[in-house]
N, C-alpha and C positions, 0 to 999 in steps of 0.2 A: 474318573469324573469329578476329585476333590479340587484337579487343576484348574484355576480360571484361565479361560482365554488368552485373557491378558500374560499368563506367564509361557504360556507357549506360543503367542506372539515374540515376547521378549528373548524366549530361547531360538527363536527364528532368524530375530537380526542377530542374536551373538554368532551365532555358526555364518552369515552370511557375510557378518562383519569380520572374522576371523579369514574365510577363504578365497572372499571374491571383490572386498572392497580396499585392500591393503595397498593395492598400485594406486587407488586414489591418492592416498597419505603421501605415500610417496611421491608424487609428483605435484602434491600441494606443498612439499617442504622442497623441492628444488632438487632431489635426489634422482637420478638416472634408475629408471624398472630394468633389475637384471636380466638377459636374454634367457636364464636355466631356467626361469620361474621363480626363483627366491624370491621372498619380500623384506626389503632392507628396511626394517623398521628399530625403531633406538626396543632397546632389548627391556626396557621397563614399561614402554606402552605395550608389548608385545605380549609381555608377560600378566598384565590386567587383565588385560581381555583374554587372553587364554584362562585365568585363573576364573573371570567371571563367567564364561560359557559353562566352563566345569562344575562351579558349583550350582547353574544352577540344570545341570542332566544331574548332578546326585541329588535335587531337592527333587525334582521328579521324580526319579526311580524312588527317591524314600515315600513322597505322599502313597506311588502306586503299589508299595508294600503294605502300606498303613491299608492300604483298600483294601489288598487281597486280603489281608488278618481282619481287618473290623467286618467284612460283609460277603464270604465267601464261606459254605457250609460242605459237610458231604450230603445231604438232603435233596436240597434243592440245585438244580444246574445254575450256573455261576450266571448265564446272562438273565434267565428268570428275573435272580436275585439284586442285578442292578435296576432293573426295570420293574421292580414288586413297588406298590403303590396302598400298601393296605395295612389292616391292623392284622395280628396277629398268623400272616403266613396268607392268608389270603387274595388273591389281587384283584383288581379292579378290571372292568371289561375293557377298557381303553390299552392300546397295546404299546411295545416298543418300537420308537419313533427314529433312534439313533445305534441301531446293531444291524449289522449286514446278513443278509439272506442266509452267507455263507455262515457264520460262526454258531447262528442259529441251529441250522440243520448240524453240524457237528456238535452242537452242546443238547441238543433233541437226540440224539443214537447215543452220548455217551454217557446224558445225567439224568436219564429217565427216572423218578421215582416210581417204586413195586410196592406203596404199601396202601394204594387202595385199591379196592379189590373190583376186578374190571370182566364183563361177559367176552367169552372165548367168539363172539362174532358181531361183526356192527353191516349195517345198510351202508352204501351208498347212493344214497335218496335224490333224485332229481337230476341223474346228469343223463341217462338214455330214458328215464318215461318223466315227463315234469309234472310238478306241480304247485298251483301259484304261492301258497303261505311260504316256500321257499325264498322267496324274490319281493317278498314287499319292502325293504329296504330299512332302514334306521329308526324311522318312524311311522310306518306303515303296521306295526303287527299286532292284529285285534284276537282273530278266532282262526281256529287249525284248519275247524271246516267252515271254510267260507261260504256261505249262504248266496241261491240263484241269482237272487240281484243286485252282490257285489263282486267287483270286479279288482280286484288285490294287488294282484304282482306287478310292477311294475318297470323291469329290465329282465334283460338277460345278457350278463358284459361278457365279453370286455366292448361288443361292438352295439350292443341297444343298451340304454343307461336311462333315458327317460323320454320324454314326449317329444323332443325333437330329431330322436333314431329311430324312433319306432312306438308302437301301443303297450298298453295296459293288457291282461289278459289273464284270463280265465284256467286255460287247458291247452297241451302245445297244439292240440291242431285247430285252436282260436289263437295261439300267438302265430302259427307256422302262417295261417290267411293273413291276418294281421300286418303283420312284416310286409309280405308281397303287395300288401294292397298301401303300405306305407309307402315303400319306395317306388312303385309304380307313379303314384300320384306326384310325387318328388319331380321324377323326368318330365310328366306329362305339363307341370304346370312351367316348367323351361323357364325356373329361375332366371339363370343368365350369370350363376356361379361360376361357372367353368372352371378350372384348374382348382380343385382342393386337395386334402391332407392326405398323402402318397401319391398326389402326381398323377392321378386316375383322372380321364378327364367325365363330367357326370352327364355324361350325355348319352340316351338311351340305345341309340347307332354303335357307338363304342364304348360299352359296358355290358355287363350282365341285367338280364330285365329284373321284374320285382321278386319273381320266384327263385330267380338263380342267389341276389342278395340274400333273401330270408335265408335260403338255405345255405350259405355260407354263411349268415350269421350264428345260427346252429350249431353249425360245425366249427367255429370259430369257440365260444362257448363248451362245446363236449372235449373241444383237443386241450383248453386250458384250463377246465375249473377242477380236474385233477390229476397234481403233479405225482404221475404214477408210481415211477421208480421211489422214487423218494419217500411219499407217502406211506406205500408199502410198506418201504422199511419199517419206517414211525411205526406202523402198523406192529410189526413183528416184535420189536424191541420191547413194546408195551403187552407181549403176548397174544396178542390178538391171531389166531388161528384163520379162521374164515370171514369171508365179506359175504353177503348177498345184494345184488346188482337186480334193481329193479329194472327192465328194456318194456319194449313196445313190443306189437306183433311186426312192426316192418321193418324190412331189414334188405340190405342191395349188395350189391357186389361189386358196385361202381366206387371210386376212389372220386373223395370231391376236390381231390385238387386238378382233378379236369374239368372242373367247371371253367377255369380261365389257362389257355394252353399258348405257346408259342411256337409264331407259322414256321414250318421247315423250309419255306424259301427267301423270307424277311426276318427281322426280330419283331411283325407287328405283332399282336394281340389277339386270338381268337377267343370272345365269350361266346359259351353258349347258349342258347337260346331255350324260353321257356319253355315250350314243348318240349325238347329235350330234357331240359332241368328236370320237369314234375315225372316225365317217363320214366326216368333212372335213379332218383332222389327222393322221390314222394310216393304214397300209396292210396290207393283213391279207397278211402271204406267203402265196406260194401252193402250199408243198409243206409248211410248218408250222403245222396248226392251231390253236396257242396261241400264235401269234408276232403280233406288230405291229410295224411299223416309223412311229418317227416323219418325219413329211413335212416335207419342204424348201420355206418357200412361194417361189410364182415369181419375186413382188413383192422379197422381199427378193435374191435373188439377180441380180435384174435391175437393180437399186440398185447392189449391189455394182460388175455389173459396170459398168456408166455412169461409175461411178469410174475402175474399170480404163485406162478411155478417155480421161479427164479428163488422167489423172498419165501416160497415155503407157506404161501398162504390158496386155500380152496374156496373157489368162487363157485355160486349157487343162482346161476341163473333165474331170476323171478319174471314170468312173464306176467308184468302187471297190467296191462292192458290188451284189449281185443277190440275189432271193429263193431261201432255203435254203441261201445261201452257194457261192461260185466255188469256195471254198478252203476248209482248216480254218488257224484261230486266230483272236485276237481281232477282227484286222479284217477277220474275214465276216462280221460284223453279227450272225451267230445264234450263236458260241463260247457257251458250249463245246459246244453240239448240232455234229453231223456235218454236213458238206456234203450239201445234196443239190441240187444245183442239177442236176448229170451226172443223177445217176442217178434222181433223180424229177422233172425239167423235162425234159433235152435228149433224155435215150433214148426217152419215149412219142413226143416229137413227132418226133424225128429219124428214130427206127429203125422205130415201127410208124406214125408221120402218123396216130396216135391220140386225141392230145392236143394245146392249142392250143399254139404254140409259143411260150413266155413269154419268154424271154430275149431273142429277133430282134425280138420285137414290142416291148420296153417300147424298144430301141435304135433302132425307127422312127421311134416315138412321141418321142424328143428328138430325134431328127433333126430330125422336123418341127418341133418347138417354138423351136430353135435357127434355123430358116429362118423361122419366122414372126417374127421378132425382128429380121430384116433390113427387114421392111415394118411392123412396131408399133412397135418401139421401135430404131433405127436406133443413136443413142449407146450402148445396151448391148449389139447387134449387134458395134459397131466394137470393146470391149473384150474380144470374143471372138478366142481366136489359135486353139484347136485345139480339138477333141476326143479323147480318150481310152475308147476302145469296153468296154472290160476292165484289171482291174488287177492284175498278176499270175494269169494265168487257172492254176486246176488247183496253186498252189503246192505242194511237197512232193507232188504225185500220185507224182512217181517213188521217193521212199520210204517214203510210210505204200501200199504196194502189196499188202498181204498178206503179204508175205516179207519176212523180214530185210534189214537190220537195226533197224528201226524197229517195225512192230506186227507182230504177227502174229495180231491177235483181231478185224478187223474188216477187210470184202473193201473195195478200192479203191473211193474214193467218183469215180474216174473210169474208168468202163468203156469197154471196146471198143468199135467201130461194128461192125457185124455184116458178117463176111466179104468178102461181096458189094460192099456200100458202101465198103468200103477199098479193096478193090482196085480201083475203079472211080477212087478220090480217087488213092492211088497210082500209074495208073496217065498222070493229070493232072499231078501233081506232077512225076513223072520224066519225062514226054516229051520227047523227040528226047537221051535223055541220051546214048545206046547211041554215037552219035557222037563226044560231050564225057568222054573218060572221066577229065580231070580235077575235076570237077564234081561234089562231092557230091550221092548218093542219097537221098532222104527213106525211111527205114525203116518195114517195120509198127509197129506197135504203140497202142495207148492214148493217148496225144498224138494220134493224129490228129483224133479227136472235138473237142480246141481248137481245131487248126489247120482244120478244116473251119468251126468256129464263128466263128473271124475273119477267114476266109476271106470267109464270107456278111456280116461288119462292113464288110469294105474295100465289097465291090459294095457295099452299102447306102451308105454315103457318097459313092460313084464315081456313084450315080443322082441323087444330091439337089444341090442347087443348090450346097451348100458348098462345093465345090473350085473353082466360077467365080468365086464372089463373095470369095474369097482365104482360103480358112479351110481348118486341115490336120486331119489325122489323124496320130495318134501311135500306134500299133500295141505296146503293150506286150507282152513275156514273159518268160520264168523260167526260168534252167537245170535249175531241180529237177522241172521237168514231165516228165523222161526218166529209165528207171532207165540206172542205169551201164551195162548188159550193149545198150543201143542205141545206145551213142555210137559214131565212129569211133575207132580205134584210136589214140593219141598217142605217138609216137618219146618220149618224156620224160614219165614223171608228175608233174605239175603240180597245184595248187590249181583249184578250180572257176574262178575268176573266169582263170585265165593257160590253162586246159584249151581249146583251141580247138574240141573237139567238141560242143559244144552250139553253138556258135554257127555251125558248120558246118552244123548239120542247119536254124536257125534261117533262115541263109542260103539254104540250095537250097529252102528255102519261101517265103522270101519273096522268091526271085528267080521262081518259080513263079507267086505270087499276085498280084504288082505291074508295072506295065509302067517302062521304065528312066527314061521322061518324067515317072511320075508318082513313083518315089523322088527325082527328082531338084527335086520341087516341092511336093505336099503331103502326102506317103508319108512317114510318120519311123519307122524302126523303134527300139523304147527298149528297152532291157536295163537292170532294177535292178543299182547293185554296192556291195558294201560290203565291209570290211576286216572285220568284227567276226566273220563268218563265215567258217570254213575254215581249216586248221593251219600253212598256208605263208605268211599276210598278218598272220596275229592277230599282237596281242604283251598282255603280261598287266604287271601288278606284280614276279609270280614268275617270270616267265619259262616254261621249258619244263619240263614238258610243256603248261601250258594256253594259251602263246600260242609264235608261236618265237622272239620274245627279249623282253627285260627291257626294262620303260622306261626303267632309270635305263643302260643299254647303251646311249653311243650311239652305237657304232661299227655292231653289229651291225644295230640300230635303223634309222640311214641306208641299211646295206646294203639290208635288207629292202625297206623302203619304196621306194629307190630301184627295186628289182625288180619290185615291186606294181603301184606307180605308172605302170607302161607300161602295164596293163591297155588303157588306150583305145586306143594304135596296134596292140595285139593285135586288139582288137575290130574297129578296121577297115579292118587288113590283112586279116582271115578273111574279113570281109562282103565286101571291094570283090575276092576272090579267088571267089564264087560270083556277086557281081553287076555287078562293074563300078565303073568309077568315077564318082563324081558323087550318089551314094545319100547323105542325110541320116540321120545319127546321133544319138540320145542316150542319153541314163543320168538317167533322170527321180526314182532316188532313191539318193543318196550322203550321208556322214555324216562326219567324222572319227574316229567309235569304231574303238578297236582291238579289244575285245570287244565280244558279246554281252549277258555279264556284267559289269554296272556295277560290280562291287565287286573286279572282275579286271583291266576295262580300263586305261589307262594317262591317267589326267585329268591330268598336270601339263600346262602351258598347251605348254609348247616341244616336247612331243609332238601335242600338237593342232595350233599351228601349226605344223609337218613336213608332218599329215596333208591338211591343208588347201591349202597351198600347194602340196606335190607332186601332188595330184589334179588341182587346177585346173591348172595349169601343163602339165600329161602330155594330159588332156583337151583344152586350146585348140592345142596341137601337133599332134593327131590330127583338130580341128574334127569332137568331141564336143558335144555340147549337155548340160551338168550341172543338177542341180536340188536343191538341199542339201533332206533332210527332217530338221529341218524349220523354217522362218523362228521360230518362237516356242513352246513349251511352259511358259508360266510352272509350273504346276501338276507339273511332272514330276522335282523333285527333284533328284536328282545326275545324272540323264541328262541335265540339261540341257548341261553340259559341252562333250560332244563331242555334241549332238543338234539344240541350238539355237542356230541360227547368228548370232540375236539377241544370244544370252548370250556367246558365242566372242566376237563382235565386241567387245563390253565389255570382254570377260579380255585382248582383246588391244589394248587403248585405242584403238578407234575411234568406237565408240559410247558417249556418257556415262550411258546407262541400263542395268543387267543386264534381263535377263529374269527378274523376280523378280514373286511373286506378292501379288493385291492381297489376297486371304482365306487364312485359313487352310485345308486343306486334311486332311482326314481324321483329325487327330491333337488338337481340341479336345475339349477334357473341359467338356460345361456344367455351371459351378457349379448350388448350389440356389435355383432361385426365378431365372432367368435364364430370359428372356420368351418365347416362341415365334413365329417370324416368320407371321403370320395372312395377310399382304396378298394368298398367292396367294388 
């Protein structure tokens, strides 16, 4: 790169002038072009130009020496290092603009730096259940949890980019309507386009209608935003043992590249039609009438995981969403509508056995799909490490409760179990405590409708073949499932995440629910934690009041963290004080955000790496199991930072590529007369 243009122009014409333009000379001096091919030139012109081509391929090869010696390390992979843009090792979020795909991924597998210290498992966030703070684009990114009456993300590429392919949107199954209701309206209003980009002509007769586009845009999206094989690798090279794959509850067995087929008696074009499309591709919830969810097909995910298996890495199925949503926010699939999973799925069938029971069953039904996979497809079997039954079940139940301080205009979307049945659950939970009176009491309350609900997850896995054939269960929950006035009382008020009372009460249940042979082999119980939340771990720009210290403070800074960062031997000091020792732990999603609020938190890179390395380090001390959420977000703007642990790696020279995105995302203005993509 020391070369100017200019002189590898000039080495251009000398080799051009040397082998292709000599019969000109010669026949501008009157001499006959020999029939062999020689070129009859006087032997001193001949000889300049030969001499001047030569020296200057040795002035090149000398600068490209001078390069490899001044700016080539064993540290750093060598294309990082021409594209490093920073002081002192660290780069800038702007990526390289002039290095090929190709040399990249070969300088990614072979200059990987090992010396920051990295969690043995990361998420793969947003590509089979979405959610919006992923997709707000370059300059979109405010808050993680986006609030009911904003509306965030704004694509999903490579085929919706911004408000002329499609909406803004909430939750896929508000972007999955979205879409259909975009491109429906497209046909109906009969531009008068016709012929755009790929040759499709955009006419509703001969096309896919609005549901069959949406969901090809989906799948256009899930087949590209991770390059499997590859990533993998990356994956592996940097140690990374396991992934956790957050999916939906719907899932088909239809292949979407039948959505558009060709006829076996023509070469025309058969799309299918929407009825068909949402039959095979969509899943209609079952406590929301106007909802559909788009479907995960089996084919592609059983692809995936054959990979898994391939590269040596264990995938942990997370079933993060359920029909009418576990939880409220974006990622219950139905944001900004209410939960209703508790209260119009679990209570008909739980409390009056009036209705079918949707939740336990759809969690059979993979059961079994995941066991039949051990006899059909064996290498996609082997890339399976765990399941995840629930993801955060009931989140924030303990404060949108009705009562202060959070709502007070709508009743808890997790109600009670009716008297009888509690104390009955109750009464399972605490037995033979009256003896152990060290031993936390599982208390009434509202929470116990989850904890009865994965209560009935563990037996469901405890019956099926998966715990013989070597496959676990990861048993997730949530401090915020409890209002404050159930917890055990605390000698010291502390932050959520250092409060040992939730994990007290988490403990006497799930010393209840599990036998000690089976935490100690395929039983994991996972606690999410993150700094970004709570007043005693945050830190901000400003400092206090909105975090409790300042980024540019690093005395206080280290203190904190320091303090924070024991979280995991907290965690399982608490656990192994109600259950024993020998119980398997993890924390299936951590981040190095110091805020919530992107524009609060603390992005400079030496805050980041603090947050990262203390985690890690505090976690493999306590034999924590970690899982950074999330491995990549190109699409998510300034969260990527402290969000993606793709991009960290870059900021912190290990990786020579950021996480940087291939389209633009939300913020293109199409000029006049700029084509319309037809192909879906």
């Amino acid at each position: 790169f020391l070369v100017p243009r200019a002189y590898q122009l000039q080495t251009m014409a000398a080799y051009q002038s040397i082998s292709v333009d000599h019969h000109t000379d010669d026949q501008e001096a009157g001499r006959p072009h020999s029939n062999n091919g020689e070129h009859r030139l006087p032997f001193s012109k001949n000889y300049q130009r030969l001499f001047r081509g030569a020296f200057v391929v040795l002035a090149l090869v000398a600068c490209d020496w001078a390069r490899l010696r001044l700016f080539s390390g064993n540290d750093t992979p060598l294309v990082a290092q021409e594209d490093e843009m920073t002081t002192g090792g660290v780069k800038s979020d702007s990526g390289p603009s002039n290095i090929s795909s190709g040399s990249s991924n070969v300088a990614t597998q072979s200059k990987i730096r090992h010396d920051v210290p990295l969690p043995t498992g990361v998420n793969l966030a947003s590509w089979f259940s979405l959610e919006d703070w992923l997709f707000v684009g370059t300059n979109g990114a405010v808050e993680v949890a986006s609030p009911d009456d904003a509306t965030v993300a704004a694509c999903l590429p490579p085929l919706h980019l911004d408000s002329s392919t499609g909406p803004r949107w909430n939750s896929e199954t508000d972007l999955l309507a979205g879409l259909a209701a975009h491109h429906q309206k497209e046909m109906d209003d009969g531009d008068g386009r016709g012929q755009t980009l790929g040759g499709y002509p955009n006419d509703k007769k001969q096309s896919l209608g609005g549901w069959g586009k949406a969901i090809k845009t989906i799948h256009a999206f899930r087949s590209s935003y991770f390059d499997i094989d590859h990533e993998l690798q990356t994956m592996s090279d940097l140690g990374i043992k396991y992934v956790r794959v957050p999916v939906s509850w719907c899932w088909t067995d239809h292949d979407p590249s039948s959505l558009i087929t060709k006829s076996s008696t023509d070469d025309s074009l058969i799309y299918m039609d929407d009825d068909e499309v949402m039959e095979k591709f969509t899943c209609k919830d079952n406590f929301y009438d106007d909802v559909r969810w788009p479907a995960i097909p089996r084919n592609f995910m059983a692809r995936f995981l054959r990979a898994c298996a391939k590269h040596g890495i264990g995938a942990t199925l997370d079933i993060h969403t359920y029909p009418g949503g576990t939880s409220i926010g974006t990622f219950s699939g139905v944001w900004p509508r209410y939960s209703r999973f508790w209260t119009h799925g679990d209570v008909p069938a739980t409390d009056n056995d009036q209705q079918p029971d949707v939740g336990r069953k759809l969690l059979k039904d993979f059961i079994g799909w995941l066991e039949s996979l051990a006899v059909n497809d064996p290498m996609a079997f082997k890339g399976i490490r765990a399941l995840s039954p629930m993801n955060e079940p009931a989140h924030l139940a303990g404060l949108y409760n009705g009562e202060k301080p959070i709502r007070t205009d709508r009743e808890t979307f997790l109600p009670p179990l009716p008297s009888d049945m509690a104390q009955t659950y109750l009464s399972e939970l605490n037995k033979g405590l009256d003896s152990q009176p060290k031993l936390t009491r599982v208390p009434d309350g509202n929470h116990l409708r989850v904890f009865l609900w994965l209560r009935d997850a563990i037996d469901a896995f405890r019956q099926s073949k998966l715990p013989s054939l070597g496959k676990e269960l990861h048993v997730n929950v949530h401090e915020s499932l409890f209002p404050s006035d159930v917890l055990p009382k605390q000698e010291h008020k502390s932050d959520y995440g250092l409060n040992t009372g939730s994990m007290q009460l988490f403990g006497a249940w799930w010393r209840a629910s599990t036998a000690a042979e089976e935490r100690s082999k395929w039983a994991v119980l996972d606690i999410h934690h993150y700094h970004a939340w709570g007043p005693e771990c945050s830190g901000s720009v400003e400092g206090f009041p909105t975090g409790r210290y300042a980024c540019s403070d690093q005395e206080t800074k280290a203190q904190v963290l320091g303090e924070c960062a024991t979280w995991p031997s907290v965690y399982r000091s608490t656990l192994e004080k109600e259950c024993g020792e020998g119980l398997r732990l993890a924390s299936a999603e951590f981040s190095a955000s110091t805020h919530h609020s992107v524009r609060h938190a603390c992005n400079d890179v030496t805050t980041l790496k603090m947050m990262l390395e203390s985690q890690v380090s505090e976690a493999k001390n306590a034999d924590v199991e970690l899982f950074w959420w999330s491995y990549k977000m190109p699409y998510g703007g300034a969260f990527r930072r402290a969000w993606s642990l793709k991009h960290l790696l870059y900021l912190l020279g290990v990786l020579p590529q950021p996480d940087e995105e291939l389209f633009h995302c939300g913020d293109h203005i199409p000029p006049p007369g700029e084509p319309k993509d037809g192909s879906l």
